[in-house]
N, C-alpha and C positions, 0 to 999 in steps of 0.2 A: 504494500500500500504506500503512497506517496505521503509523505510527513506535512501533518495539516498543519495550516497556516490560521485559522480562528478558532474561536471558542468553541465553537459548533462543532467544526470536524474533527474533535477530541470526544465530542460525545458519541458522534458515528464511529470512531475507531473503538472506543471501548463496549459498543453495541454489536460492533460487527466482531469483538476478539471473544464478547462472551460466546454470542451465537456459533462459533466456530469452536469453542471450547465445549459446549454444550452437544454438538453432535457428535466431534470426537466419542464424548463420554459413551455418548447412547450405542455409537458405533462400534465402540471396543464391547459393550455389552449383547448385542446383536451376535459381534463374530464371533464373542466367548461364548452363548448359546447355541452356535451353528457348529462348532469344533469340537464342544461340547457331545450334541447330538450323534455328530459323524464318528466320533469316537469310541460311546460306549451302546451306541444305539445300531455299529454295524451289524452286517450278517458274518456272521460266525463259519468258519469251517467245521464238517460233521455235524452240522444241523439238519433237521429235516427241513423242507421248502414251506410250510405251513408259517402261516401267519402269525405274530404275535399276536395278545391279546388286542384288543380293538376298545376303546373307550370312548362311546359317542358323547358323553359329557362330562364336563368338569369345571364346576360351578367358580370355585376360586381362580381358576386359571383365566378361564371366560371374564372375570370381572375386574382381574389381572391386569389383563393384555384392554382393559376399557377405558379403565379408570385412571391408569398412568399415560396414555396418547394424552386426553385429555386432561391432564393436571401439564405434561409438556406442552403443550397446546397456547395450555394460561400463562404462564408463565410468559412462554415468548410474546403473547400479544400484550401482555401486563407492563414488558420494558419496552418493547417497539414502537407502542404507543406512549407514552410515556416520554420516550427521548423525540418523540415524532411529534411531537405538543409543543415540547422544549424548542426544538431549531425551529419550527415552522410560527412560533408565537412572534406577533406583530404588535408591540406597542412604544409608548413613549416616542422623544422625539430623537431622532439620532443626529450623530456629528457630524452627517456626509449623504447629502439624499443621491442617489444614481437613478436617471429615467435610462432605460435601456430601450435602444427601438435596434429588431432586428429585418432586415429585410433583404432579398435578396440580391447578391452574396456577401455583404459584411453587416456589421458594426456601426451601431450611432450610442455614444457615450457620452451624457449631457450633466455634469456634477453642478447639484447646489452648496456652497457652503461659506456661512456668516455674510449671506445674502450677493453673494457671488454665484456667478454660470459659468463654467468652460466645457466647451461642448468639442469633442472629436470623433470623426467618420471616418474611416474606414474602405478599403474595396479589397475585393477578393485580391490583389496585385500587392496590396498596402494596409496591412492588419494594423489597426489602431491599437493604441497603450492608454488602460485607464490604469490612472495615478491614483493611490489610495495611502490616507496616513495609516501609520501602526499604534495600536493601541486605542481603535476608536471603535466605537458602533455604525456601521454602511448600512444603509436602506435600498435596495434594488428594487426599482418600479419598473415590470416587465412589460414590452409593447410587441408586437410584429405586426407590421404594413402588408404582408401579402399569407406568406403561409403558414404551417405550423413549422417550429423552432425550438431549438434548447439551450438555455444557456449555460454552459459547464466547464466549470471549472477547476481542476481535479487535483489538488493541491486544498479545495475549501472539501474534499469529499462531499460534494453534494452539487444536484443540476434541478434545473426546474424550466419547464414546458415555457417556452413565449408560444403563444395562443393567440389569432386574430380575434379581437373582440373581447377576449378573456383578459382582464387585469389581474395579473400574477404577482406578489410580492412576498419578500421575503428580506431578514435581518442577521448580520453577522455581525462579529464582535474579532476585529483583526488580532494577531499578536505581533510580538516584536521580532517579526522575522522577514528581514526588510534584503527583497532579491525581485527579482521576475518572475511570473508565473506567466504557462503558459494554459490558454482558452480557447475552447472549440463550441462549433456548434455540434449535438447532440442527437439532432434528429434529421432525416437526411428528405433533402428539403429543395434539390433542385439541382442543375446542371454543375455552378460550381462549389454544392456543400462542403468539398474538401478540403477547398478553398476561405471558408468562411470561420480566419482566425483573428484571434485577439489574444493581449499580453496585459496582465495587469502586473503592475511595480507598486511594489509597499516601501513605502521612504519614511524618514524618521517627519515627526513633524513641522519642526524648523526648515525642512527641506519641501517640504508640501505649500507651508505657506508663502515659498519664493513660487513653486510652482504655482498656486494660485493668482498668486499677484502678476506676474508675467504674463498669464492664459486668460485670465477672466476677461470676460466681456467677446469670447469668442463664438460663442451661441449664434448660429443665424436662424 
């Protein structure tokens, strides 16, 4: 897995190390049942060919093999949903609004912040770079002009649909891990989808607020 870069994608990584710790377990349980079975349950040399005894029920076992799916079951949707509340909750006001418009084939990145715009586009030829300070809260207001779209970014472990029509949003919380990441679209969406990249750089924020001031008022 790619080492995340916000708050959020610490909660997907320890979501996704239980969920994979958790079928291990089950899974070592299953094969030790199965090795189990093959072992003391083969056919025998100098046996007659006659069947073992045959037992059409067995009430504990039947309620066994029911009762534990489902308590596995809760369990995973208990923390899935859970951390799925977590990253997906939207409130308050944040350090850094982002309107995201995607359309075919790039990128339109339009930051508000302390009443400032810098807006940067994008083409499939010339993958834009949105600037993001570390250590703040980002708001991403998701848009698409033509078709369906994803915005992802795999370093924040986590992508969300841009939808015509559909207003998509979503909140992150950066760390202080200040380098380039790199951004794709997600969902494939037209002639040049392979095409349709972008780079986000997380800078300290002495370094954001020269980029702001430089940029601002670039919006058309």
């Amino acid at each position: 897995m790619p080492e995340g870069v916000t708050k959020e994608a610490d909660i997907v990584q320890n979501l996704w190390n239980g969920a994979w710790i958790a079928s291990l377990a089950v899974g070592v349980v299953v094969w030790g049942l199965i090795l189990w079975a093959c072992a003391f349950h083969r056919k025998r040399k100098n046996t007659t060919d006659a069947l073992p005894p045959q037992v059409r029920y067995n009430l504990p076992i039947e309620i066994l093999y029911t009762t534990v799916p489902i308590v596995m079951v809760a369990v995973f949707f208990f923390f899935t949903a859970r951390d799925e509340n977590t990253i997906t909750k939207v409130e308050g006001k944040p350090d850094v609004m982002v309107k995201v418009d995607a359309f075919q084939w790039s990128w339109r990145f339009t930051s508000e912040y302390n009443g400032k715009v810098i807006s940067v586009v994008g083409t499939p030829a010339q993958k834009p770079e949105l600037v993001l300070p570390v250590n703040r809260k980002i708001r991403f207001d998701l848009h698409s002009q033509d078709v369906n779209h994803s915005f992802w970014v795999p370093a924040f472990l986590f992508k969300r649909d841009v939808i015509p029509g559909v207003k998509n949003v979503f909140d992150i919380h950066t760390l202080d891990k200040r380098s380039t990441y790199a951004g794709r679209c997600a969902e494939l969406c037209g002639v040049d989808h392979s095409r349709m990249l972008f780079t986000v750089k997380l800078v300290p924020q002495a370094e954001y607020d020269q980029y702001v001031n430089s940029q601002a008022g670039s919006a058309k």
